[in-house]
C-alpha positions as CSV (number, residue, x, y, z in Angstrom):
1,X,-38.7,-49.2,-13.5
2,X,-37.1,-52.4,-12.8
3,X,-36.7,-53.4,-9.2
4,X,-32.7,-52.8,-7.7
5,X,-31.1,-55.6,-5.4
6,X,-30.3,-54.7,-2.1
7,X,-26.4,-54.7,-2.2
8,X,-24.3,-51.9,-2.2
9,X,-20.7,-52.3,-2.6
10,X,-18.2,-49.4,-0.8
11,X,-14.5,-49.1,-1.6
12,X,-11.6,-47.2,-1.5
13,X,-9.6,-45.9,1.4
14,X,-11.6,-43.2,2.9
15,X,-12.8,-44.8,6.3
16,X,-14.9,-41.9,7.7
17,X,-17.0,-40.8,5.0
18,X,-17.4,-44.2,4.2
19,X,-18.0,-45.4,7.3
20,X,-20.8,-42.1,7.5
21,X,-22.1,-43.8,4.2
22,X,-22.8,-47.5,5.9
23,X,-24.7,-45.7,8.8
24,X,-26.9,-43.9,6.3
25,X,-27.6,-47.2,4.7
26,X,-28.6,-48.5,8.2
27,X,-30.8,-45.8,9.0
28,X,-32.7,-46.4,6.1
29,X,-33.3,-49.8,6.7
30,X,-34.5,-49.2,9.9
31,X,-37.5,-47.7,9.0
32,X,-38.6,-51.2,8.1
33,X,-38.2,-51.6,11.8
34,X,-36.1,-53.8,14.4
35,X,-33.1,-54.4,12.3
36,X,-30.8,-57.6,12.9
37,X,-27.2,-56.1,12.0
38,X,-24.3,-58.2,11.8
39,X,-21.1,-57.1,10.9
40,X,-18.3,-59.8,9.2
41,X,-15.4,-60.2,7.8
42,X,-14.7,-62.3,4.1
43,X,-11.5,-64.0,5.7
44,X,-13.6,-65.0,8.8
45,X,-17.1,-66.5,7.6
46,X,-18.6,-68.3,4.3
47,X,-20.7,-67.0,2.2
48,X,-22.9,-69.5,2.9
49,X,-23.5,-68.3,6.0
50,X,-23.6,-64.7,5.3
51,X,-26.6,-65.6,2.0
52,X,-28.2,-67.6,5.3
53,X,-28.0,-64.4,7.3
54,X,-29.9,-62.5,4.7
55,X,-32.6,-65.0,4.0
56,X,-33.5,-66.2,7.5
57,X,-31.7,-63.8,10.8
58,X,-33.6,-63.4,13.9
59,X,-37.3,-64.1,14.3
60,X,-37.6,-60.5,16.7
61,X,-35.9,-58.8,14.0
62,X,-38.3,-57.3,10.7
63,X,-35.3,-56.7,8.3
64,X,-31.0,-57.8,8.6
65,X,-28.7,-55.8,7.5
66,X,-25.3,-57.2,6.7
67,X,-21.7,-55.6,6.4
68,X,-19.4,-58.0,4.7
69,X,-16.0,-56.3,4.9
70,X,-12.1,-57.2,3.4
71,X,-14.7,-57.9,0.0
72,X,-11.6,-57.8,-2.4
73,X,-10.5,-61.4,-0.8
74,X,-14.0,-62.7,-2.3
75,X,-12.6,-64.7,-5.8
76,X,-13.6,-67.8,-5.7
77,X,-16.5,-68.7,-8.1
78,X,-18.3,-70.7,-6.6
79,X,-18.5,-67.5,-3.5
80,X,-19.4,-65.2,-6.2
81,X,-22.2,-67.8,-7.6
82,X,-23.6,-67.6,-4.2
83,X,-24.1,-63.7,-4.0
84,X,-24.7,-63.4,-7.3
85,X,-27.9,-66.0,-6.7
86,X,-28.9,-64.0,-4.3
87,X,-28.5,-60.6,-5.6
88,X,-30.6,-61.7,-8.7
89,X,-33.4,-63.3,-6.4
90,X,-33.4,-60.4,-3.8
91,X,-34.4,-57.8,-6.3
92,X,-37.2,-55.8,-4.9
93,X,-37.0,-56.6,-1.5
94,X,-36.8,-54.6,1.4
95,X,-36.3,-56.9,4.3
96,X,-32.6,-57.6,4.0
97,X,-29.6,-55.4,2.9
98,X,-25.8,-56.2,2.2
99,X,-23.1,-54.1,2.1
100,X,-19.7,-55.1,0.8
101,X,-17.0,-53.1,1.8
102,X,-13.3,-52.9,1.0
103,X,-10.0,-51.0,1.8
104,X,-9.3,-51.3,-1.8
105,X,-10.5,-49.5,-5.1
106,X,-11.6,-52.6,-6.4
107,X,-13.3,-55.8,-6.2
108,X,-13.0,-59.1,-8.3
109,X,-14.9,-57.7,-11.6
110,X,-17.5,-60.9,-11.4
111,X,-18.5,-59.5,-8.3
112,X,-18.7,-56.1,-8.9
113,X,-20.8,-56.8,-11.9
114,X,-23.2,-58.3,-9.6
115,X,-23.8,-55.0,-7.9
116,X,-26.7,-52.3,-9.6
117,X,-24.0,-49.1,-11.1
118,X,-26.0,-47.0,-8.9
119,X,-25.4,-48.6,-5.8
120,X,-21.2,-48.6,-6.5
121,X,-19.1,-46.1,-4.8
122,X,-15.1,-45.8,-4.2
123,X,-14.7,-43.5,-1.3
124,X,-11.2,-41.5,-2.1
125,X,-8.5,-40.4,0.4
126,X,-9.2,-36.5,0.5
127,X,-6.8,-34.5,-0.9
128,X,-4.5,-32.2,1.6
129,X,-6.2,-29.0,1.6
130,X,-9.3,-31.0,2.1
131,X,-8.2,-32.8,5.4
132,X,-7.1,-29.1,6.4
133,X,-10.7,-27.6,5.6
134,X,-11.9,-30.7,7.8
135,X,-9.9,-30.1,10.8
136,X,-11.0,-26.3,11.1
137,X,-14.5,-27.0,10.0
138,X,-14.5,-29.8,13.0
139,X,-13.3,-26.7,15.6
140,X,-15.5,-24.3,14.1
141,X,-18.4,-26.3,14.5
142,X,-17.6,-27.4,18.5
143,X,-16.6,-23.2,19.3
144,X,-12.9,-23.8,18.7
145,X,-10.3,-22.1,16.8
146,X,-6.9,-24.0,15.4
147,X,-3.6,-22.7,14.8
148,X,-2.0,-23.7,11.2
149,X,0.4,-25.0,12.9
150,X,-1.5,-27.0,14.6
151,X,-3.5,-28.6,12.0
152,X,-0.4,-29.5,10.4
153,X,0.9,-31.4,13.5
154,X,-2.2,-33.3,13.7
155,X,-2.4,-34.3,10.0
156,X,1.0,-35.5,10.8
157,X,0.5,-37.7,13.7
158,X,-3.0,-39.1,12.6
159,X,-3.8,-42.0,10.2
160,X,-5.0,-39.6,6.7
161,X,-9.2,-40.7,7.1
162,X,-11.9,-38.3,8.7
163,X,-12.2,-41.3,11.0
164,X,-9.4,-41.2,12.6
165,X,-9.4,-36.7,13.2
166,X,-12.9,-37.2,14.2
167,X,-11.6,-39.4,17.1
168,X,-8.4,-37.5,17.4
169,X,-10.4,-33.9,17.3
170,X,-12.6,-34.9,19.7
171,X,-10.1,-35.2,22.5
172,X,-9.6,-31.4,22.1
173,X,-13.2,-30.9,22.5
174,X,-13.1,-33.0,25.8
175,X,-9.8,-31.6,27.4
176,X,-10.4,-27.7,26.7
177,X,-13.0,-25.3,27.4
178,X,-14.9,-23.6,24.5
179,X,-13.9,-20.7,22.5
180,X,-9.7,-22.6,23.3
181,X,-7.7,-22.4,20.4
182,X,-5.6,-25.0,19.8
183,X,-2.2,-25.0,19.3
184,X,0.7,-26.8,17.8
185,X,1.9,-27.6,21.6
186,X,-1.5,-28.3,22.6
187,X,-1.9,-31.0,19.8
188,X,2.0,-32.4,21.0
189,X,0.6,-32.7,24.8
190,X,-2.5,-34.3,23.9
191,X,-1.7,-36.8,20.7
192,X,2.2,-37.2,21.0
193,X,1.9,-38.6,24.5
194,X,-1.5,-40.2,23.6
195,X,-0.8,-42.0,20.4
196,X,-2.2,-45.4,19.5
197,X,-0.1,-47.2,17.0
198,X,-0.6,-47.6,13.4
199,X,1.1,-48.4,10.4
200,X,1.9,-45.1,10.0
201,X,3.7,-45.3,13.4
202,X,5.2,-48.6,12.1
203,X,6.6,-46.9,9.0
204,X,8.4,-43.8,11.4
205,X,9.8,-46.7,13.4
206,X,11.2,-48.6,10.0
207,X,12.9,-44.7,9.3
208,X,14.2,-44.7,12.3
209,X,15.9,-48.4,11.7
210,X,14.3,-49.4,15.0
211,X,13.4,-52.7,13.7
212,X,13.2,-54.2,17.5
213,X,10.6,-51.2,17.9
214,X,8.8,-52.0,14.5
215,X,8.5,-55.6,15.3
216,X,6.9,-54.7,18.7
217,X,4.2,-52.3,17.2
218,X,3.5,-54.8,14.8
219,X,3.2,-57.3,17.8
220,X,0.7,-54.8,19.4
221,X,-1.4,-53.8,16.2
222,X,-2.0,-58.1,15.5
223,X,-3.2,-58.3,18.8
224,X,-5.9,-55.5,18.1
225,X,-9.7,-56.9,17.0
226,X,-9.0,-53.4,14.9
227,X,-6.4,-54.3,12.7
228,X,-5.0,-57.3,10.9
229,X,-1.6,-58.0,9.2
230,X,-3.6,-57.4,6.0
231,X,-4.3,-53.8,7.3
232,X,-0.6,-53.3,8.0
233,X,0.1,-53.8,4.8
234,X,-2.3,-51.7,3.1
235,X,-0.7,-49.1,5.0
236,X,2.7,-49.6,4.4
237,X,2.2,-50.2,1.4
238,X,0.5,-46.2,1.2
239,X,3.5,-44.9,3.0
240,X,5.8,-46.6,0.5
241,X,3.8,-45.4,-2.5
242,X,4.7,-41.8,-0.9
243,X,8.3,-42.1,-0.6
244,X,8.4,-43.4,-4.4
245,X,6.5,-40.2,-4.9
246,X,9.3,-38.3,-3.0
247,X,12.0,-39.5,-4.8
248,X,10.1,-38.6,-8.5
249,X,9.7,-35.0,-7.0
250,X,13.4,-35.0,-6.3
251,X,14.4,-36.5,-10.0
252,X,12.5,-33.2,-11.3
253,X,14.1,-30.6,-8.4
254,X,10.9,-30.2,-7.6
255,X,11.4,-29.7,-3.5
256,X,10.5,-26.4,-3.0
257,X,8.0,-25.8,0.1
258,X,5.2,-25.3,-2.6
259,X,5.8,-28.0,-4.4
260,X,5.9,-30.9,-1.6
261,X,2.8,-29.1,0.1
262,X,0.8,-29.6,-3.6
263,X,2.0,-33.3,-3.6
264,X,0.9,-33.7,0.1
265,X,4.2,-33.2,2.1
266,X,3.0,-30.8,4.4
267,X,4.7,-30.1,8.0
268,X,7.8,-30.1,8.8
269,X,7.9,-33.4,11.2
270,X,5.9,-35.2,7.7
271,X,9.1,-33.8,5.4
272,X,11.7,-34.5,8.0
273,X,10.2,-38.3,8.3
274,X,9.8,-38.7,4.4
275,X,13.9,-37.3,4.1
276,X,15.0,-39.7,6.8
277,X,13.1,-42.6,4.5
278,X,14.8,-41.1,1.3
279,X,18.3,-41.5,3.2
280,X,17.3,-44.7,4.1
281,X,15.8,-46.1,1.0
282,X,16.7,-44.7,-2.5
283,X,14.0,-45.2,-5.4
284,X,15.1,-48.9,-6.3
285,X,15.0,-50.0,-2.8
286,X,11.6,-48.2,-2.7
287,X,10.4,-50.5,-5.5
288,X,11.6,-53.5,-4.5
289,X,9.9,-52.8,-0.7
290,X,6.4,-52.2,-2.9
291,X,7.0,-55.5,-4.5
292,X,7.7,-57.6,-1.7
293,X,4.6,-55.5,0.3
294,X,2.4,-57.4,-2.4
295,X,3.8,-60.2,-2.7
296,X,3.5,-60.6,1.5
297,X,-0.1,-59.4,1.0
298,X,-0.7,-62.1,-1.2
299,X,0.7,-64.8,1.1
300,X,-1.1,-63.3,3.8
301,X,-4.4,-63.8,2.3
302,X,-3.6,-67.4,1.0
303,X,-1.6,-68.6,4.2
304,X,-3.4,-69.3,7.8
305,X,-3.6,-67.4,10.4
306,X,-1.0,-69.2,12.0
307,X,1.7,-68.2,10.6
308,X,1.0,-64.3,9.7
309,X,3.2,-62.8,12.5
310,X,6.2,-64.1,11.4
311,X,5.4,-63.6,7.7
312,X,4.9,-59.7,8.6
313,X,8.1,-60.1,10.8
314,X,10.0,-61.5,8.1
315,X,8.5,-58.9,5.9
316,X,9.7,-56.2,8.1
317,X,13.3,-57.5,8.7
318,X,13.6,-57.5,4.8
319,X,12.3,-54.0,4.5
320,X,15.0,-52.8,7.1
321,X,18.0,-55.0,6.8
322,X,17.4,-56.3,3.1
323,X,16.1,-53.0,1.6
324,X,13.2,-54.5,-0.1
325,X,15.0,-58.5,-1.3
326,X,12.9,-60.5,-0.5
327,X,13.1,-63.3,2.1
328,X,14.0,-67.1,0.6
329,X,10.9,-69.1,-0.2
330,X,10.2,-72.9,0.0
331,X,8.7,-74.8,-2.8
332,X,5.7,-74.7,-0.6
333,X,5.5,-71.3,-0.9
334,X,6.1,-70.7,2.8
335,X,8.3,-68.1,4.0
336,X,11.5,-69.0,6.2
């Protein structure tokens, strides 16, 4: 049997489990011994350094392990010559492991072809009866109970990854004694008051038309080493994709409660936020908003730092105020 190269790539939008999936990988490599573990980002370090890394790391340290994440940004060739080298030269090895990891389904195909079949996995968003199952499954587990009710407010306030409930869920653990079960005005006091922002929070301010609100959560998020303008985008973008969704169910009539609960509109503050969008933004405006979210992403990736607040700020005054047209461009290719 030939020997595998250590690399693994992980995609797709499904933090927890694969988050869960990276910490198996680490535990694995362990047993080799003390591991030297370094965690990066493609926008933030060369892949020169990161092949360095893998050859060489610490001289107390008997294996590395690397996590390389944002991997979709990796295009350029000579990049992919680089990991592709080493991929080819690592096979067999078992002092060094990397593990590319992405937001997205996909990665430049050059790069993906580098990685063994069998070490390739796209971590999907979990469908809405499965995020249900998770939550009362979580309580179960910890001596809780959970009202319906309640599970629906808390897939409606929380980012939709096992991540995020995990953290979320666990404040419930912390707060009430065992054998509580939870309820809807339980999940209000403790998340509602509680709630970090998001893009998902950015989206209910843009339905709102609070665009001095958006801007400011936006502000906030940029400022977090846990998110990125990038990230913001990803998950407008998702929201976005939903309300196209929304208005394709209401083209067919198809708006019954059974209906939007099968196509993921459950709760009534999730259908109340995705009617005030539809008021706000009819299916062309929709599309246009989806365009200029890529085309923003795009810039975002290609521009500097420098200058990715206001491109987001620009991108979200257009979104509100422009319904989707996008702002004017300079030959340079620089927003204004």
């Amino acid at each position: 049997m030939p020997s595998v190269a250590p690399v693994w790539l992980f995609t797709g939008p499904e933090i927890g489990e694969r988050n869960a999936a990276v910490e198996q990988l680490k535990a694995g490599a362990a047993k080799a011994g003390n591991l030297d573990i370094h965690s990066l980002y493609a926008a933030d370090v060369r892949i020169g350094e990161v092949i360095s890394l893998l050859q060489n790391g610490s001289l107390f340290a008997d294996a590395r392990f690397v996590v390389l994440r944002n991997a979709e940004i990796i295009k350029k060739k000579d990049d992919i010559d680089q990991l592709s080298a080493w991929i080819q030269e690592s096979a067999g090895i078992t002092d060094a492991c990397l593990v590319l990891v992405s937001d997205e389904t996909s990665v430049d195909k050059k790069l993906e072809n580098c990685v063994p079949k069998d070490h390739k996995r796209i971590f999907w968003e979990m469908f809405e009866n499965r995020k249900e199952e998770w939550i009362v499954s979580f309580f179960r587990k910890e001596g809780f109970s959970v009202d319906q009710e309640a599970v629906e407010t808390i897939l409606e306030l929380v980012e939709n990854n096992t991540d995020a409930l995990r953290v979320a869920c666990s404040r419930f653990v912390l707060l009430y004694p065992p054998a509580h079960r939870v309820t809807a005005e339980d999940v209000l006091n403790i998340l509602e008051h509680t709630r970090e922002e998001s893009a998902f929070t950015l989206f209910d301010s843009l339905t709102e038309g609070d665009l001095e609100g958006a801007v400011e959560i936006a502000q906030k998020l940029s400022l977090s080493k846990d998110s990125s303008p990038v990230q913001l985008i990803a998950g407008l973008t998702w929201c976005f994709r939903r309300l196209a969704d929304w208005h394709r169910l209401a083209r067919t009539g198809s708006m019954d409660e059974f209906s939007l609960k099968k196509a993921g509109f459950s709760g009534k503050r999730a259908i109340e936020q995705y009617r005030r969008a539809a008021r706000r933004w009819d299916a062309s405006a929709a599309g246009r908003i989806l365009a200029l979210l890529a085309s923003t992403d795009l810039s975002l990736r290609s521009g500097g730092t420098a200058i990715q607040d206001c491109q987001l700020d620009l991108c979200l005054y257009a979104i509100l105020e422009k319904n989707g047209e996008a702002p004017a461009v300079l030959e340079s290719g620089v927003w204004y």
